[in-house]
N, C-alpha and C positions, 0 to 999 in steps of 0.2 A: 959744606956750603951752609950758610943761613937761611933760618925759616924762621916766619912768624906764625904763634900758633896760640889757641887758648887754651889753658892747665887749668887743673886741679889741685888748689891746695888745703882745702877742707872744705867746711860747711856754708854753701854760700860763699866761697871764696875762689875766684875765677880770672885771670890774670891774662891778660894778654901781653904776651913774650916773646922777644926775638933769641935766637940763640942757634950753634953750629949745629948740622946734623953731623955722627961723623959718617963716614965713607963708609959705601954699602958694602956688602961680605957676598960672595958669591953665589948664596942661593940668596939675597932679598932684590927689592927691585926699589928705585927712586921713583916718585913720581910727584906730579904738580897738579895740585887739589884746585880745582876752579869753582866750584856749587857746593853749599851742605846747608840741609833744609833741616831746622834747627826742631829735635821732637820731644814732645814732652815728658821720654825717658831721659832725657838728657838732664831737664829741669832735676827730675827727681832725683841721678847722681850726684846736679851739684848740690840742693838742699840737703842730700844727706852724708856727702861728704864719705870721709873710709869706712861709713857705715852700711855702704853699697853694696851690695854681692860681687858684685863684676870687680870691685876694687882689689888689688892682691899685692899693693906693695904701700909701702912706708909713707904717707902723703909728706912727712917732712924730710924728707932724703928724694923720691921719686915722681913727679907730677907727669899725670898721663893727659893726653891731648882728650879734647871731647868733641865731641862731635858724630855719626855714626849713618849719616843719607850721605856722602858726598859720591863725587862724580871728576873727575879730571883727564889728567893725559900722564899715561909713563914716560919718562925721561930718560933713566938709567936703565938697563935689564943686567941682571949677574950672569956671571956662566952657567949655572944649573939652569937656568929660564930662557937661555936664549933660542932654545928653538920653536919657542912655545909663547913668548910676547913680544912684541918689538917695539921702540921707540918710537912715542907719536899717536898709540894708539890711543883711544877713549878707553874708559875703565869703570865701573861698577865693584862695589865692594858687598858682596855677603858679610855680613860683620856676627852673624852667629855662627862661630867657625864650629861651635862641639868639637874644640882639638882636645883629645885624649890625655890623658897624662900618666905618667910612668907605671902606672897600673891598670892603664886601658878605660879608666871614668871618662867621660866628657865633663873637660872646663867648662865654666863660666867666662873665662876671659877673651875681650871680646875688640876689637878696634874701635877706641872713641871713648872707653869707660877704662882701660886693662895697660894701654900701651903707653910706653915713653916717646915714640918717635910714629906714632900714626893717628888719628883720628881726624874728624872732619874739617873741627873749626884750624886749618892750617894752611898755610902757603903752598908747603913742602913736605913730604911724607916718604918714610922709608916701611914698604910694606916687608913684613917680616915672611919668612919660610912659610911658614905655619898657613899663612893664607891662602898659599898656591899651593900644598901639599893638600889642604882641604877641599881646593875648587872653587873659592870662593871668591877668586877672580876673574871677573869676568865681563867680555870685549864688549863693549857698547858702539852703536855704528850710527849712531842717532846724530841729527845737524845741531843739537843744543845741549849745554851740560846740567840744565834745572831739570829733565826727565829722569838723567840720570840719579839724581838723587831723590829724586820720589819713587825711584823704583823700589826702594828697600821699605817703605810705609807700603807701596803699594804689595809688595812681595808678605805682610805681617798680612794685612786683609784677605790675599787669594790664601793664606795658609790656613787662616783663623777657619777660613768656607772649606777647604781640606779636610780639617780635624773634627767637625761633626760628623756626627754616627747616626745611626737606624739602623730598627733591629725586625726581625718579624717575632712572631710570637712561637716559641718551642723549637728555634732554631739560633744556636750558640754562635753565629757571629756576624758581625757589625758591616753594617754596610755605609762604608764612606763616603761625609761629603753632605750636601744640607739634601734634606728632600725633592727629589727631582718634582715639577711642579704642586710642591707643597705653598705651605703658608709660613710667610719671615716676615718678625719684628723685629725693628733695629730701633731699640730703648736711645735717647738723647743720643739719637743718632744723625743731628743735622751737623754738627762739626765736621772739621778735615779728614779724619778717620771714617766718621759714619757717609761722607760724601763721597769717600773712594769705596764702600762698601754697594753703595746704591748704583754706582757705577757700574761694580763687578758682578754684583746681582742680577742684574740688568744685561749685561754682558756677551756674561761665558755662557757657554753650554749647558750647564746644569743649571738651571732658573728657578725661582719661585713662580707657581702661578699671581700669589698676592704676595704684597710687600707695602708694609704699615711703616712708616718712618713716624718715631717723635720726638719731641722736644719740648723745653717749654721758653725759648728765645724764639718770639715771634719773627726778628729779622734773620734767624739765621734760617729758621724754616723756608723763610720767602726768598732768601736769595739758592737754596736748594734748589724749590718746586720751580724756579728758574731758571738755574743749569742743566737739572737732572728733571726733567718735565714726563708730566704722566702720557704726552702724546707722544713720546721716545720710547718709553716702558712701553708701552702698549702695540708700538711696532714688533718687539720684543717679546711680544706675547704675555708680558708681566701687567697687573693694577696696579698703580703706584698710587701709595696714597699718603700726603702728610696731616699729622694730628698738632696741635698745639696741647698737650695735656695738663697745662697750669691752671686753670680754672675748670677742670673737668673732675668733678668728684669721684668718683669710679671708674678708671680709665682701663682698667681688665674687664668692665660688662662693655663699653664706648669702643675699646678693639675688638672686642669679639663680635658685636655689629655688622662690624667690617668685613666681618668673616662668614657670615650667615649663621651669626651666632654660634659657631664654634673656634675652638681655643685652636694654639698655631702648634706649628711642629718646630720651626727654629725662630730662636730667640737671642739675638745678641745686644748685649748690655755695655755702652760707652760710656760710662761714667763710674769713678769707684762710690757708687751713693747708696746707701743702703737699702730707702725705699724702694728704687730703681729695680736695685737687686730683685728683691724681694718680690716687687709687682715682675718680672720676668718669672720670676718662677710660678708665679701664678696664671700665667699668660700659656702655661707648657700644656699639649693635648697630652695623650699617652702617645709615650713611643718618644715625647719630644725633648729637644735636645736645647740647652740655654750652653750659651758659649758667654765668658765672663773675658769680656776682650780687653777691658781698661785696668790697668795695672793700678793699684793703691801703693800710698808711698807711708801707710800704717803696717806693718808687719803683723799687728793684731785684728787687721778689720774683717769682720763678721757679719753677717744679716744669718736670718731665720729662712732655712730652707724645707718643703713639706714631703718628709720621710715617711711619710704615708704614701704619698704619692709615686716618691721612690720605688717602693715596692708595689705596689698594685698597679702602677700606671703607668710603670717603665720610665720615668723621667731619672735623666742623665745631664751630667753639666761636664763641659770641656774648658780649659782656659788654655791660650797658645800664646807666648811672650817671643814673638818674630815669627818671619817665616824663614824656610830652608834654603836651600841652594833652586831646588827645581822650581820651588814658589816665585824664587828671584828671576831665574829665565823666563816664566811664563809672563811673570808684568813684561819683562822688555821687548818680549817679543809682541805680545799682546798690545802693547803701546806703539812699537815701532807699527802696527799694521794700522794704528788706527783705532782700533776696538777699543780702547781706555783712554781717555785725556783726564790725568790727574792733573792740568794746570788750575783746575778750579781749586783746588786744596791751597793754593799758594794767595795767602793775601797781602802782605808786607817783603820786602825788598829791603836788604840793607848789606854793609861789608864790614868786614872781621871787626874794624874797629868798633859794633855796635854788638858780635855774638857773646859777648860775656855775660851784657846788662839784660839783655835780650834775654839770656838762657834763664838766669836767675828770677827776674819776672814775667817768666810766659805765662803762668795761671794769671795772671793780673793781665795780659795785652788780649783786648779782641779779636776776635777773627782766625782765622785759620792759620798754613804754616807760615814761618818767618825764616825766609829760603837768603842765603848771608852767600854773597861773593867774595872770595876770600883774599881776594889781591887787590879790592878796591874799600875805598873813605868813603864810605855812605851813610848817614842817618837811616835807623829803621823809620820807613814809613810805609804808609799801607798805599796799596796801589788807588784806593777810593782817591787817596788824599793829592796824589799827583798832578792832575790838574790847578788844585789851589795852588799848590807850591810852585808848579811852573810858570803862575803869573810876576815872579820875579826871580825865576831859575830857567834858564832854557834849557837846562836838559834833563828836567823834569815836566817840562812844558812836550817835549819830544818824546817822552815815554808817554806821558799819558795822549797824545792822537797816536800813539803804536797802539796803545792797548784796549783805546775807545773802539777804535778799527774792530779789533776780535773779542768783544762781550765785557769788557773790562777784564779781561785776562791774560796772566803772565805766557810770553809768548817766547818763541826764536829768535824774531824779528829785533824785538824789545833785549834781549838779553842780546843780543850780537852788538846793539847802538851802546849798553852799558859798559861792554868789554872792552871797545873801542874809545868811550868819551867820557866815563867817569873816572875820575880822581884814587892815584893809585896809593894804595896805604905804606 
């Protein structure tokens, strides 16, 4: 069958393609991709082109599909799969598979950066063995397919808060997971990632008593302290507190303020910025743990961290690049109950025909994810802008009273009227 899908063919070079899948092999499964919430590891594949880690084949002989939040329905199931998937179901993809390779390492390669026949931005997708041999298929029972693809951003954040540590003093091992009501800084942390982070913090089970968000984009703070409001935190048991720290001259004495004057225990840094870096690590009490969450697309980038502090003060730094499988059932399920609404992360709407140009200038596009329906012709646009547009578009006039209705946020509602009445690619 045909699919249309977006490739990889080097550096900034992003194609969108139609072409045969062939026929599935008995342990893979077909399925039809409907959501993929375009991330800014995506961007960095395509700027860098077979320069990628995940990259593992020839870009002028084999172009792999990109993409890596999506969400759909299986179509086909193989023989080795059929008693364990059926057709029709909803689907979630773990796309950090760690499949081993003939001497038992964990790959890199991964759906959406690795593969010929799978990744997000597609029609049509043939998941490979490797995916279901790893678990990393997995049933989603949700009424909408845009959760399902922020489950995988969401799943990188509960993992990031997994993978810190604490220690006590003269006892060798680590105790997982951020400080149960300790103190968290999340450094320009008011974007998509820092906004599912204030979510989860907020949350789950294991809380910060205080929690310092900043930034120094005063609109994105205020549309935060809006979504994620400090009289929700505080139901919560958590302070929420956001800082603008662009005009603040010493913003490691201005958070500790905050603190009663003492420094925090975790520290997560969304930006690859050096300073950022830096003042996090300055921000560390002893014992504390800085998690460097924002991937850099320099392979040489550096900042100054205090090796003094290292040793006499216990400070430790973690970096985690996704989360696991178990990270990925905790958002969905965590989602399905309610306790997480990642729809606020989503602020542009658009379909295949815009993920190429989209992926290549997402540091350039404002605002949060840019969530691409993949079987539909839509201009990226940000959900703000829907009402102007619908003064000579009616079914942009129709999304935005969907989405005024619920806080200006992408909705069920709203994505069920698009599946139905926008323009098919």
């Amino acid at each position: 069958m045909k699919t249309k899908a977006v490739r990889l063919y080097g550096e900034n070079d992003l194609r969108l393609d139609e072409f045969d899948l062939p026929q599935i092999k008995d342990d893979e499964i077909l399925a039809k991709v409907y959501s993929d919430s375009i991330c800014m590891s995506t961007h960095k594949l395509a700027s860098l082109g077979a320069k990628h880690k995940r990259v593992r084949h020839d870009l002028s002989k084999t172009q792999p599909i990109v993409g890596h939040e999506f969400c759909g329905t299986i179509e086909q199931v193989g023989n080795k799969w059929k008693n364990q998937f059926k057709a029709g179901n909803k689907f979630a993809i773990q796309t950090a598979l760690n499949c081993p390779d003939e001497n038992g390492e964990a790959t890199l390669w991964a759906p959406g950066y690795s593969y010929e026949y799978i990744g997000g931005s597609a029609a049509y997708v043939i998941i490979p063995n490797e995916v279901m041999e790893m678990n990393c298929l997995l049933d989603y029972s949700g009424d909408n397919y845009f959760m399902g693809s922020l489950s995988e951003p969401v799943s990188c954040i509960i993992g990031a808060f997994h993978a810190q540590y604490h220690t006590k003093a003269g006892v060798y091992s680590h105790s997982m997971g951020i400080a149960q009501g300790g103190s968290m800084a999340l450094l320009a942390g008011a974007g998509p990632m820092g906004l599912g982070a204030i979510d989860y913090a907020i949350h789950n089970p294991r809380k910060p008593s205080l929690l310092a968000v900043t930034d120094i984009d005063e609109s994105r703070i205020k549309r935060a302290s809006e979504l994620l409001t400090a009289e929700e935190a505080k139901k919560h048991g958590v302070t929420l507190i956001y800082v603008n720290t662009k005009n603040i001259d010493d913003p490691v004495a201005h958070l500790k303020t905050l603190n009663n004057g003492r420094l925090y225990d975790d520290v997560f840094v969304f930006a690859p910025v050096k300073p950022v870096l830096e003042t996090g690590d300055r921000l560390l009490c002893r014992d504390g743990c800085l998690n460097f969450f924002a991937g850099p697309t320099d392979p040489n980038f550096s900042a100054l961290f205090n090796f003094y502090n290292v040793h006499y003060e216990s400070h430790h730094i973690v970096g985690t690049s996704g989360g696991n499988t178990d990270d990925m059932k905790e958002s969905l399920v965590m989602m399905s109950k309610g306790e997480l609404n990642p729809a606020f992360m989503i602020t542009h709407i658009g379909g295949l025909n815009a993920a190429a140009q989209t992926t290549i200038n997402l540091d350039k596009i404002s605002g949060g994810k840019k969530l691409i329906y993949t079987h539909k012709d839509i201009e990226l646009t940000a959900i703000d802008d829907f009402q102007e547009k619908g003064k000579n578009d009616p079914f942009f006039a129709a999304l935005a009273e969907i989405c005024t209705r619920r806080q200006g946020l992408w909705n069920a509602e709203a994505e069920k009227y698009l599946l139905e009445n926008a323009k098919d690619i």
